[in-house]
VEXKEDREN-164469 format. One line per 5 residues: number of its first residue (from 1); their letters; for each residue x, y, z of N, C-alpha, C. Coordinates in steps of 0.05 Angstrom, whole numbers, plus 5000, padded with zeros to 4 digits. Example, Ala and Ser with C-alpha at 12.3 -4.5 7.8 and 13.67 -1.06 7.14 Angstrom:
BEGIN
1 = as = 5264,4886,5156,5246,4910,5156,5264,4934,5156  5257,4955,5142,5273,4979,5143,5258,5001,5157
//
This chain:
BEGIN
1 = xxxxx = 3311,2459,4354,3301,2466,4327,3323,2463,4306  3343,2473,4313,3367,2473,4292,3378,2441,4288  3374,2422,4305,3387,2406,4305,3360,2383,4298  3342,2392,4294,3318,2374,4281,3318,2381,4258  3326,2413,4243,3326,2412,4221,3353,2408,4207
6 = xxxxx = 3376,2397,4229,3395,2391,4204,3386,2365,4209  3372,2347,4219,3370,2312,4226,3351,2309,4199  3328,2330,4198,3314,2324,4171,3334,2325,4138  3352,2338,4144,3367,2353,4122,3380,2319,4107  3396,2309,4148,3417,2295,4138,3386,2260,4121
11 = xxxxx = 3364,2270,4134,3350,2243,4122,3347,2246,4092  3336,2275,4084,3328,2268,4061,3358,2267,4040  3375,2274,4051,3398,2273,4031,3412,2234,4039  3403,2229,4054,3408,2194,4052,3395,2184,4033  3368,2190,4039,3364,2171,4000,3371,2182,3978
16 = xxxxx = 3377,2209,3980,3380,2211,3950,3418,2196,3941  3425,2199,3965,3457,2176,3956,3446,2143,3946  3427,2147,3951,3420,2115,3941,3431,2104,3913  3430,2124,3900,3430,2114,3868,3459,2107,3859  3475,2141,3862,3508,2130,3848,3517,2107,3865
21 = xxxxx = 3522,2100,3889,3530,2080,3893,3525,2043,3884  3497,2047,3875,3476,2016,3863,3491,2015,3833  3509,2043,3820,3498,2045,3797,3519,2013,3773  3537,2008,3793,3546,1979,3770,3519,1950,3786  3512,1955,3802,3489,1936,3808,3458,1939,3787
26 = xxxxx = 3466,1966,3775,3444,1976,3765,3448,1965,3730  3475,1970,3728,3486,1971,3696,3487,1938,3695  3493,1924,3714,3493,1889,3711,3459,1880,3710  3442,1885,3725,3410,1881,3733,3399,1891,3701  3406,1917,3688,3385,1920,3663,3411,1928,3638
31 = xxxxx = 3428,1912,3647,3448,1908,3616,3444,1934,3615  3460,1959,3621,3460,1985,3608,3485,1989,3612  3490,2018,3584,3526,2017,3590,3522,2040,3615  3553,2046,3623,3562,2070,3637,3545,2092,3633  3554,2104,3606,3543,2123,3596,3518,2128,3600
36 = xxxxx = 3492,2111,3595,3466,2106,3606,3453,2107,3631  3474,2102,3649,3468,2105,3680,3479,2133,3691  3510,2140,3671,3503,2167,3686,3493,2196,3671  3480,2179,3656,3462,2202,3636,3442,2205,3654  3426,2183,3664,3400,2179,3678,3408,2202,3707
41 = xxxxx = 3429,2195,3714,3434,2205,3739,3436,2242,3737  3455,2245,3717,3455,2271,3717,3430,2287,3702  3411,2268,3691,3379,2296,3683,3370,2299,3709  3364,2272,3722,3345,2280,3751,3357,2294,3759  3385,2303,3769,3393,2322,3785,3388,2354,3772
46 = xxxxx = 3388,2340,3745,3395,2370,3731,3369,2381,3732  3349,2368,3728,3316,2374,3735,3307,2385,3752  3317,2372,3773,3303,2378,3808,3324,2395,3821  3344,2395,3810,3357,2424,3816,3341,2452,3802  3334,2443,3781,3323,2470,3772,3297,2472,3783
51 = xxxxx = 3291,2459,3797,3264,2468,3811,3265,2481,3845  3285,2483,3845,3294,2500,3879,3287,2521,3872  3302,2536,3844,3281,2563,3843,3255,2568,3848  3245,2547,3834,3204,2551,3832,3204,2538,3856  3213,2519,3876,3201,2526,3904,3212,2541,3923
56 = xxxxx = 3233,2557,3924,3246,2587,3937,3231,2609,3929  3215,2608,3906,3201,2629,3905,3167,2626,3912  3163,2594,3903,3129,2588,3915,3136,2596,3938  3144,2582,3955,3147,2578,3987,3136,2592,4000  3144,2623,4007,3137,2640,4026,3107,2640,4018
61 = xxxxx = 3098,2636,3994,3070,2647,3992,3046,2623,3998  3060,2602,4006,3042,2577,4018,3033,2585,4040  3017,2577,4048,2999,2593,4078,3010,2566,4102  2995,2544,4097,3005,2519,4117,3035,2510,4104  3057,2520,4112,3079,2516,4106,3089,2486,4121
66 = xxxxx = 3076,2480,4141,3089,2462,4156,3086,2435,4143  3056,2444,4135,3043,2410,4125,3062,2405,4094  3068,2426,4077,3094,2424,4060,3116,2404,4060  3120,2407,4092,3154,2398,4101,3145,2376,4102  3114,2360,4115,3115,2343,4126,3113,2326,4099
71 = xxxxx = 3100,2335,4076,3097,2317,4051,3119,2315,4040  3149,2335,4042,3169,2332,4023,3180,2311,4043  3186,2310,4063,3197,2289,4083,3188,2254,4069  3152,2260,4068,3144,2233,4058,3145,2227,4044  3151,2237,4017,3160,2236,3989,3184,2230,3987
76 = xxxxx = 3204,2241,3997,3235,2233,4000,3233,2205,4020  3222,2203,4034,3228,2171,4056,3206,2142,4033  3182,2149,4031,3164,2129,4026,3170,2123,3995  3177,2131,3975,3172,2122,3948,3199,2099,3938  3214,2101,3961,3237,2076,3949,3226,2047,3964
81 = xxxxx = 3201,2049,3984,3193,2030,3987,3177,2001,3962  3175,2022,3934,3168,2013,3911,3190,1991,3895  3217,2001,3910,3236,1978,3899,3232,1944,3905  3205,1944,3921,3200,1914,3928,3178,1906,3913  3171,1918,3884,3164,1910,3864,3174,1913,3849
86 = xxxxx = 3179,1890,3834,3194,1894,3799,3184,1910,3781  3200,1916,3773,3198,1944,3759,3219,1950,3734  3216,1958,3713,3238,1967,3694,3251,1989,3696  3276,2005,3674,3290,2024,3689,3269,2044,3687  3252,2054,3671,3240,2071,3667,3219,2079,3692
91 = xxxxx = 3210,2050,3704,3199,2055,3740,3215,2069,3755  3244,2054,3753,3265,2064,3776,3277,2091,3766  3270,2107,3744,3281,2133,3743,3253,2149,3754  3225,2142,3747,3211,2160,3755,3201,2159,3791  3220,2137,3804,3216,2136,3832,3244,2157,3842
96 = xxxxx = 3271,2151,3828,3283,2164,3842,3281,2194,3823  3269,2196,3805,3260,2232,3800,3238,2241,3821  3224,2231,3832,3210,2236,3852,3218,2242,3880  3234,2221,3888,3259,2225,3915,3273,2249,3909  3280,2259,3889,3302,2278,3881,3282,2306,3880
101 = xxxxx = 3258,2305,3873,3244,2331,3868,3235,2338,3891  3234,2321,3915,3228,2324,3941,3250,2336,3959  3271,2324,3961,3294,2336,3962,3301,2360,3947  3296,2373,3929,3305,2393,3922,3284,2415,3937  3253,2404,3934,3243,2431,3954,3244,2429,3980
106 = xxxxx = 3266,2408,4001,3278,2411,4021,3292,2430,4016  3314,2440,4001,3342,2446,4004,3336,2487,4005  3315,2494,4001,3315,2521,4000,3303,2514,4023  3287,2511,4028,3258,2515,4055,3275,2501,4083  3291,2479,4082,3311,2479,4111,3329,2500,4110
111 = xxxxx = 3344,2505,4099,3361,2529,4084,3356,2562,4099  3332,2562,4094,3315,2587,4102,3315,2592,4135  3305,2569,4137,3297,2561,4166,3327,2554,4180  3336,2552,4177,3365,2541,4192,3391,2573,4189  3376,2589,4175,3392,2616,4174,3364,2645,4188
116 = xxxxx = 3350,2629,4200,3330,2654,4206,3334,2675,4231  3365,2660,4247,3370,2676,4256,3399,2690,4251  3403,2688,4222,3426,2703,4215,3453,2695,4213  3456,2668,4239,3477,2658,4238,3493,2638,4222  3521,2641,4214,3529,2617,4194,3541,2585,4220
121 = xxxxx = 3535,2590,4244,3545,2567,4250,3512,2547,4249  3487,2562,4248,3468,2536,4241,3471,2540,4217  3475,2550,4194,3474,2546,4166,3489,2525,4166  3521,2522,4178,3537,2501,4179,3526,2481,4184  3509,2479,4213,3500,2458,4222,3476,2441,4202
126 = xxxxx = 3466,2461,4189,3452,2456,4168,3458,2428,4150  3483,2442,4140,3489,2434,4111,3509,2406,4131  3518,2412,4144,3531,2385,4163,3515,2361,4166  3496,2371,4172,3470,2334,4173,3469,2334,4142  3464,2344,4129,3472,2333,4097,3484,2316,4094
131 = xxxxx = 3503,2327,4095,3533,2310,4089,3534,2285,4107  3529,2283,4137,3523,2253,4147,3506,2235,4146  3485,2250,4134,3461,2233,4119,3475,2222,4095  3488,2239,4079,3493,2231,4046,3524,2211,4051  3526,2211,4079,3555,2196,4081,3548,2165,4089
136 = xxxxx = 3519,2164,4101,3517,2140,4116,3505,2123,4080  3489,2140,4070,3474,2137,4040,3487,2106,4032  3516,2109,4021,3536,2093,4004,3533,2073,4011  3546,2071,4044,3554,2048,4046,3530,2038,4056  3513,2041,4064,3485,2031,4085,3474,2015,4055
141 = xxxxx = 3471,2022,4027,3455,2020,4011,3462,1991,3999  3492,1995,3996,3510,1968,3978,3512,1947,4004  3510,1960,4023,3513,1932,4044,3480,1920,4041  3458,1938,4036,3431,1929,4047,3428,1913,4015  3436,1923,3993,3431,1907,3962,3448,1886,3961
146 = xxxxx = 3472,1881,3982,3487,1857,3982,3481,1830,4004  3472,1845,4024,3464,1829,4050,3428,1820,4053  3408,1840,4046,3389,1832,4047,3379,1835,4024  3380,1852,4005,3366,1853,3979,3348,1880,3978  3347,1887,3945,3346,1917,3948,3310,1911,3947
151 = xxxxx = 3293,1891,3948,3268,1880,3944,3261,1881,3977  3274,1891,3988,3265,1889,4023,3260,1917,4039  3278,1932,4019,3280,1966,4026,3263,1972,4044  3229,1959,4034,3210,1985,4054,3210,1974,4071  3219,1958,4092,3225,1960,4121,3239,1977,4131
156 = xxxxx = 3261,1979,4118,3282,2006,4134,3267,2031,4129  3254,2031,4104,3235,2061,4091,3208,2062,4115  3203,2044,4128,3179,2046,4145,3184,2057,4178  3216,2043,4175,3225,2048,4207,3237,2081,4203  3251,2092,4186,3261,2112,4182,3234,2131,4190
161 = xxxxx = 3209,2128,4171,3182,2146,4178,3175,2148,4200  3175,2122,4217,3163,2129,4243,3184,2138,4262  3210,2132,4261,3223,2153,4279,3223,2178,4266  3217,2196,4252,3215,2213,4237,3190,2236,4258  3177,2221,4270,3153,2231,4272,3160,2252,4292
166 = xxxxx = 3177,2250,4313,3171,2260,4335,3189,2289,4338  3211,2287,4310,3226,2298,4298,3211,2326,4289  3192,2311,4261,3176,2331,4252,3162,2348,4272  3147,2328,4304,3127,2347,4315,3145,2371,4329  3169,2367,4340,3188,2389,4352,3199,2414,4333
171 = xxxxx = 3193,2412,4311,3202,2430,4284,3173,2442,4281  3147,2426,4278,3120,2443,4281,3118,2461,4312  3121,2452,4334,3120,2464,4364,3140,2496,4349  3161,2493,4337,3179,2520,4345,3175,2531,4312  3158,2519,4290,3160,2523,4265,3147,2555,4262
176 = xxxxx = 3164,2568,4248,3167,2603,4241,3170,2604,4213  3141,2612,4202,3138,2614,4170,3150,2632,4153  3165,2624,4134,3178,2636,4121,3163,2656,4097  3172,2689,4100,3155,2706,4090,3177,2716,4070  3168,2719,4044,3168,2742,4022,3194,2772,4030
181 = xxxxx = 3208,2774,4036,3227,2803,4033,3207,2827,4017  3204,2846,4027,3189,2862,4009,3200,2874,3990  3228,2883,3998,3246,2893,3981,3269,2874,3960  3259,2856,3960,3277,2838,3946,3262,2845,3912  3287,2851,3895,3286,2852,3868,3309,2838,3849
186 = xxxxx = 3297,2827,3829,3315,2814,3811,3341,2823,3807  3343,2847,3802,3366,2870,3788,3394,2858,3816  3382,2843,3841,3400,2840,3866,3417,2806,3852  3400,2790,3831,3412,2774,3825,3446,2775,3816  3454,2794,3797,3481,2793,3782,3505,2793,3805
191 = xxxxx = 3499,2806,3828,3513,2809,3853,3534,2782,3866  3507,2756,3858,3515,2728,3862,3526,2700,3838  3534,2726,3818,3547,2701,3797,3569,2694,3803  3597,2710,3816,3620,2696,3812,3614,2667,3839  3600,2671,3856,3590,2645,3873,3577,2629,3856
196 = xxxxx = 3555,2640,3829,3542,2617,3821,3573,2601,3796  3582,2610,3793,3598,2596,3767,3621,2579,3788  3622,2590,3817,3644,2571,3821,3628,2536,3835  3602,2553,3850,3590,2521,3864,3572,2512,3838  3570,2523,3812,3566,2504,3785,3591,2488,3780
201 = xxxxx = 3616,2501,3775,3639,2482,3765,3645,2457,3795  3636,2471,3811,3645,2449,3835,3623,2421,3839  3603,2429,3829,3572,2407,3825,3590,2394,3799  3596,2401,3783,3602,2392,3766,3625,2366,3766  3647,2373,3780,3663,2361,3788,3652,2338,3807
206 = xxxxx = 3638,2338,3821,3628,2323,3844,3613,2314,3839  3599,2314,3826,3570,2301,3817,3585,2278,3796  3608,2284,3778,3620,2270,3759,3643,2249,3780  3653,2267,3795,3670,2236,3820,3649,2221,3827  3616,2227,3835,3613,2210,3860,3600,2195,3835
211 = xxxxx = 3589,2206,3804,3580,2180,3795,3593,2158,3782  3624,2163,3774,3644,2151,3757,3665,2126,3783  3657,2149,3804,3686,2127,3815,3674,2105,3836  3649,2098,3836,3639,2071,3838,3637,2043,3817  3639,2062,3795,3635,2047,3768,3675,2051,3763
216 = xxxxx = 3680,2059,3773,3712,2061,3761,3731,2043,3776  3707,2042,3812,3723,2015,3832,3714,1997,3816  3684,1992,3809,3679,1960,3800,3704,1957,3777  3709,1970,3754,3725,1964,3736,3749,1958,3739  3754,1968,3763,3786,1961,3781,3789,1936,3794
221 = xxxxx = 3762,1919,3790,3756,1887,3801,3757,1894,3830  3744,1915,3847,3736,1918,3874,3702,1915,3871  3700,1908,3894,3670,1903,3902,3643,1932,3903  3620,1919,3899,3595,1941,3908,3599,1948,3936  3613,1941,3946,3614,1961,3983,3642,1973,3984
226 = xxxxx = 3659,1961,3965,3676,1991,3961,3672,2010,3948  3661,2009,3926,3654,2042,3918,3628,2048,3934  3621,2045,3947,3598,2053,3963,3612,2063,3993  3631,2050,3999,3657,2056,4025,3666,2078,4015  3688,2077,3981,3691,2117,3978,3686,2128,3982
231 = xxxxx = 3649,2130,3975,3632,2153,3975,3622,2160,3998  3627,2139,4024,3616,2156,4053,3634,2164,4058  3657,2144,4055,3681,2158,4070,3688,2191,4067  3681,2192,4039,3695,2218,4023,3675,2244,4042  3647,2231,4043,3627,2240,4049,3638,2248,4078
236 = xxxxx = 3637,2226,4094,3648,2231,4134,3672,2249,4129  3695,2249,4111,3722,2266,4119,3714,2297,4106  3692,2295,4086,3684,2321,4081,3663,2339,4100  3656,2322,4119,3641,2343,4140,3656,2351,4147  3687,2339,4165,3698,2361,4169,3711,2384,4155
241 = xxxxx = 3729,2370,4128,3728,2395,4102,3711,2410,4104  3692,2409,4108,3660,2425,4109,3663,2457,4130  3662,2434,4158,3669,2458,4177,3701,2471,4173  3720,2466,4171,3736,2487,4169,3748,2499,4148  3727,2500,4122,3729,2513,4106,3706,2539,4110
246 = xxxxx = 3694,2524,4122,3665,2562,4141,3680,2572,4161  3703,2558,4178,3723,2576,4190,3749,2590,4176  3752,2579,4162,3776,2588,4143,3765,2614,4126  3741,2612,4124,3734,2641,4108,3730,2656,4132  3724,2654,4154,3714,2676,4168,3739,2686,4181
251 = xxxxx = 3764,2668,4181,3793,2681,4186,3811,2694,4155  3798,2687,4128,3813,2698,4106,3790,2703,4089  3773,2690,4079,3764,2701,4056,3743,2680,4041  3723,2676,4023,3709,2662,4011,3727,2649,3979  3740,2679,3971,3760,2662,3959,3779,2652,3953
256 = xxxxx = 3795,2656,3974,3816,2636,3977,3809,2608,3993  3780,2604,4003,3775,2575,4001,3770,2564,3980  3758,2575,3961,3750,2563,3934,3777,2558,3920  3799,2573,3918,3817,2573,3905,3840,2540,3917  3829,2543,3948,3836,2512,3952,3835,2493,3952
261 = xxxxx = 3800,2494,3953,3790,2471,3944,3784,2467,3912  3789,2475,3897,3785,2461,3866,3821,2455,3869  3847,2461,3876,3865,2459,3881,3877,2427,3887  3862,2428,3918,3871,2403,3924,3847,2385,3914  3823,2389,3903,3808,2364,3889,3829,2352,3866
266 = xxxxx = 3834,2372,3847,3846,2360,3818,3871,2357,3823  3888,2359,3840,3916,2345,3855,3914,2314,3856  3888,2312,3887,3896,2282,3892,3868,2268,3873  3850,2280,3851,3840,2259,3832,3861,2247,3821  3885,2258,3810,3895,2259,3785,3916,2238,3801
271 = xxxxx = 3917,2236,3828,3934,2213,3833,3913,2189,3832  3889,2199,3845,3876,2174,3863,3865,2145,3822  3866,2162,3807,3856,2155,3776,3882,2137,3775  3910,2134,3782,3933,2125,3772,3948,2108,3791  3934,2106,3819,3947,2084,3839,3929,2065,3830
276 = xxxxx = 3957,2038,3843,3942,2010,3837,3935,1994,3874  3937,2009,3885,3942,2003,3923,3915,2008,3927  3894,1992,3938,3867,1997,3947,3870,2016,3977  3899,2021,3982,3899,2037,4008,3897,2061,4007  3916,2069,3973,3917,2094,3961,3904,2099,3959
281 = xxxxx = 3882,2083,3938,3861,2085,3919,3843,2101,3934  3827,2090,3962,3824,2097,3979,3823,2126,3991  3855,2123,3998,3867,2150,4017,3863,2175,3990  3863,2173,3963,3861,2198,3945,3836,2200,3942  3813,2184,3939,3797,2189,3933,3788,2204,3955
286 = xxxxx = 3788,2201,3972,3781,2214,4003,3781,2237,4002  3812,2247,3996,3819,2270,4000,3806,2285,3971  3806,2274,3948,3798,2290,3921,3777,2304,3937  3751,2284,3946,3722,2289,3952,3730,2310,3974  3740,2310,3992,3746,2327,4018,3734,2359,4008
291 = xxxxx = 3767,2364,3993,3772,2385,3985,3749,2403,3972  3728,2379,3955,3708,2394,3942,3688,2403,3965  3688,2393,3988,3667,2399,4011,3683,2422,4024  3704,2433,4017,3713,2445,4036,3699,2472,4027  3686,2486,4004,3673,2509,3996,3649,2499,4008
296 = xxxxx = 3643,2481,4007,3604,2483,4012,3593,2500,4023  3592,2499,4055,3585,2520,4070,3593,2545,4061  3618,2548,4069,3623,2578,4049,3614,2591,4038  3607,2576,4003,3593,2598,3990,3564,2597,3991  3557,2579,4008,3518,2579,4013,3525,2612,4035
301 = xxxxx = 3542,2613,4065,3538,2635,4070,3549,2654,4058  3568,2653,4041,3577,2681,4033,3552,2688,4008  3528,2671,4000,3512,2676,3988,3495,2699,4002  3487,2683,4025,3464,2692,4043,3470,2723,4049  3497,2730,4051,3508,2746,4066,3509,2773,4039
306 = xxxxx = 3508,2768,4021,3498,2782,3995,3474,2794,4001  3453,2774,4002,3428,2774,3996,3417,2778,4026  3424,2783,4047,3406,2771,4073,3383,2771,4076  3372,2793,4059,3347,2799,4066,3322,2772,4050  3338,2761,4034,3325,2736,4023,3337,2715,4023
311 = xxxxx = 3345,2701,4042,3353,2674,4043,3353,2652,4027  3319,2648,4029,3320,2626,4014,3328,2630,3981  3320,2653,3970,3333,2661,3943,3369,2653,3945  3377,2668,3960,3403,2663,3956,3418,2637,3949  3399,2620,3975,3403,2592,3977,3393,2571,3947
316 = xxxxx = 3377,2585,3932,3374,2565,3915,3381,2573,3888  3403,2602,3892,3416,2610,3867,3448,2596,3874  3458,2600,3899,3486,2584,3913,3484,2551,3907  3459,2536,3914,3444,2512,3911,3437,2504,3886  3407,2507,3883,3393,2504,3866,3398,2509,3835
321 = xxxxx = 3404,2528,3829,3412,2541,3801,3436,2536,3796  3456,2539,3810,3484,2532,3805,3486,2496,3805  3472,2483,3824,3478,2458,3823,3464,2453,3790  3443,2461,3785,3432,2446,3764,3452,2451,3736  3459,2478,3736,3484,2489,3719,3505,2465,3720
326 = xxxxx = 3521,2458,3751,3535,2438,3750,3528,2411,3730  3501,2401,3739,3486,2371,3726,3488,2380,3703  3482,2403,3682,3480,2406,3663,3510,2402,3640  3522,2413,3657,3559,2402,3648,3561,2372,3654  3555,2364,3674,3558,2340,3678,3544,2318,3659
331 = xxxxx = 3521,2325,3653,3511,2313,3629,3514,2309,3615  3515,2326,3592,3533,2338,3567,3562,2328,3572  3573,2323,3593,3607,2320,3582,3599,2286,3583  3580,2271,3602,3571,2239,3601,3566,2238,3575  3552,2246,3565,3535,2243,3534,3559,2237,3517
336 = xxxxx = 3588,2256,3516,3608,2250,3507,3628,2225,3507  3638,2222,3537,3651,2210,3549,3641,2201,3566  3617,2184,3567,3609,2170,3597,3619,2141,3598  3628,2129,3572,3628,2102,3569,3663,2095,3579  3678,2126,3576,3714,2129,3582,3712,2134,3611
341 = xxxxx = 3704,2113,3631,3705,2122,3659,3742,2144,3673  3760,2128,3668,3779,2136,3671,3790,2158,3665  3779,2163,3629,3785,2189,3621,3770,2213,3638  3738,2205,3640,3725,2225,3655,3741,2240,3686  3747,2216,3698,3756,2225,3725,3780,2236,3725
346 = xxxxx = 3798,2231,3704,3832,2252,3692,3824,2283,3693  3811,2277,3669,3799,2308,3659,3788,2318,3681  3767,2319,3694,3756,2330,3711,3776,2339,3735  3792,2319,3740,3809,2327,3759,3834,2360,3747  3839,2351,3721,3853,2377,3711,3830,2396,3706
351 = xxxxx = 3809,2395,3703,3797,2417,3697,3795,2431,3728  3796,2422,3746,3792,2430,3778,3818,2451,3780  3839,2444,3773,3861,2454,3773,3857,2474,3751  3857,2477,3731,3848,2491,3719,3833,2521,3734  3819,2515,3734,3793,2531,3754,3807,2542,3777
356 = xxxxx = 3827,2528,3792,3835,2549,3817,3854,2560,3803  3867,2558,3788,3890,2586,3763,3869,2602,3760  3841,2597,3742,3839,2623,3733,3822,2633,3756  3811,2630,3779,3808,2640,3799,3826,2662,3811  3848,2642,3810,3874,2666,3822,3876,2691,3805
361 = xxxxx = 3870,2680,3777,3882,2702,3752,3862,2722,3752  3841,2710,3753,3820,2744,3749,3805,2741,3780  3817,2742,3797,3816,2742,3830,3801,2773,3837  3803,2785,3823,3787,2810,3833,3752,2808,3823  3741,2788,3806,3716,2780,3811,3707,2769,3823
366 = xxxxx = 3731,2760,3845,3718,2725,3863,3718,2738,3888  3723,2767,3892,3720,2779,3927,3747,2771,3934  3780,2778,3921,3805,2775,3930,3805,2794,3956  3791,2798,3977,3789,2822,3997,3798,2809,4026  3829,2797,4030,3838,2781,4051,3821,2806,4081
371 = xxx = 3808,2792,4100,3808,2801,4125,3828,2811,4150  3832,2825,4161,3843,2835,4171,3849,2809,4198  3877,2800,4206,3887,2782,4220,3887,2803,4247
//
């Protein structure tokens, strides 16, 4: 069961990597600047993030919960099969706002289900098929828009559904409906802000690497399957960032991983923006992205672990609310500077650094409460 629902996790988060990686295939195909593509990019997120709340709180009260999963699954796999009709951008934002709103009422409802028995090593396992879904995303996408054409998609979208199937029926055989907390009240929200302001500034940051530094390789005169290679790569070395930053808190603390990871993100951006070596280029960008995966797990359980008695809430205030908070900075600072790729990815990298100072500095809101060795 746990390992069917991180396999669904890591699918639906494969298409939604589809987009930042296409996005200089995207800006050459409908003449748009920078700025325009990652304006587009950051409302959908900023949208369908805000809708984890309204399905963390529908959810429990759906009666056939299963048949739910099985439509968000089909909605996230079947609608990019539409890329094999021509279409303007205005088609291709309301297909991938669709992929993305499906995915978002994955991310509470696996979430739920992958913590129902309390433990953070399936929450890990959880959020782990994520990350190898969203790692294979990059490069699978720029190789398939370079080698066969992005007009062929729904074959891979048809084979993906039907191995899908047998997946889904082993998650219905053991599927355990997710109910309502009786005692869960609002007034329990304020408990989870210094987690929401830090996985907002960290969406923020990440959401602004993975959409700039594909468009920042092309400008570097590297190819569509190298910035699509960053972004898995960054993606594969951050699962493990992933897992031993959920071990690193359970031997010190929730925040002194945060304080590491915004740390070493805006360290090696601020190199990876200023080498001219595609080896460097490479080797920093890797590690920038790493570092930002190394909170993930973390503060989804040190969420849960607030809230237990409501999971999926927790999950889509750690998630959902905070990420969309993230997209929402992320937008707004595009709207400004989306067209200054280089400047974007400087700044952001000092603002990361930034962020683990004043972490340290007012450290008694962030849970400074080291564990006993």
């Amino acid at each position: 069961m746990d390992i069917a629902i991180a396999l669904l996790h890591g699918t639906v988060d494969l298409f939604v990597e589809f987009l930042s990686p296409i996005s200089p295939y995207l800006i050459k195909t409908y003449s748009i600047q920078a700025r325009t593509i990652a304006m587009l990019i950051a409302s959908i997120m900023l949208m369908t993030a805000l809708s984890q709340i309204f399905f963390a709180m529908v959810l429990p009260r759906i009666k056939r919960q299963w048949f739910l999963l099985y439509g968000i699954i089909a909605f996230v796999v079947l609608p990019t099969s539409l890329f094999s009709l021509k279409m303007n951008i205005v088609g291709l934002y309301l297909v991938f706002f669709l992929i993305f709103l499906a995915n978002a009422a994955y991310h509470p409802f696996g979430t739920a289900l992958a913590n129902r028995n309390q433990s953070s090593k399936t929450v890990t396992s959880f959020v782990s098929g994520g990350i190898i879904g969203g790692a294979l995303g990059p490069i699978f996408i720029t190789w398939w828009v370079g080698a066969v054409g992005l007009n062929k998609i729904i074959f891979f979208n048809l084979f993906i559904f039907i191995i899908l199937q047998p997946i889904l029926l082993r998650v219905k055989r053991n599927f355990v409906p997710i109910s309502k907390h009786p005692n869960f009240s609002w007034k329990s929200f304020p408990i989870l802000i210094p987690i929401w302001i830090m996985v907002s500034l960290r969406t923020f940051f990440m959401s602004s690497l993975h959409t700039f530094s594909p468009i920042f390789s092309n400008l570097q005169g590297y190819s569509l399957l190298i910035g699509g290679s960053l972004l898995s790569l960054g993606l594969i070395s951050g699962l493990l960032f992933n897992i031993l930053g959920s071990r690193f808190r359970i031997r010190f603390n929730n925040w002194l991983v945060n304080v590491i990871s915004f740390a070493g993100m805006g360290l090696f951006l601020n190199i990876f923006v200023h080498t001219n070596s595609l080896v460097f280029f490479i080797l920093f960008y890797v590690l920038s992205d790493s570092f930002l995966f190394f909170s993930m797990s973390s503060n989804v359980i040190e969420a849960q672990k607030m809230l237990p008695g409501h999971p999926a809430f927790a999950a889509s205030v750690s998630m959902g609310l905070a990420w969309a908070t993230g997209y929402f900075l992320h937008l707004s600072y595009s709207s400004f500077f989306g067209n200054q790729v280089g400047f974007v990815l400087n700044s952001i990298g000092i603002f990361s650094l930034i962020t683990a100072g004043c972490i340290l500095i007012f450290s008694r809101y962030f849970g400074r409460v080291l564990k006993q060795l």
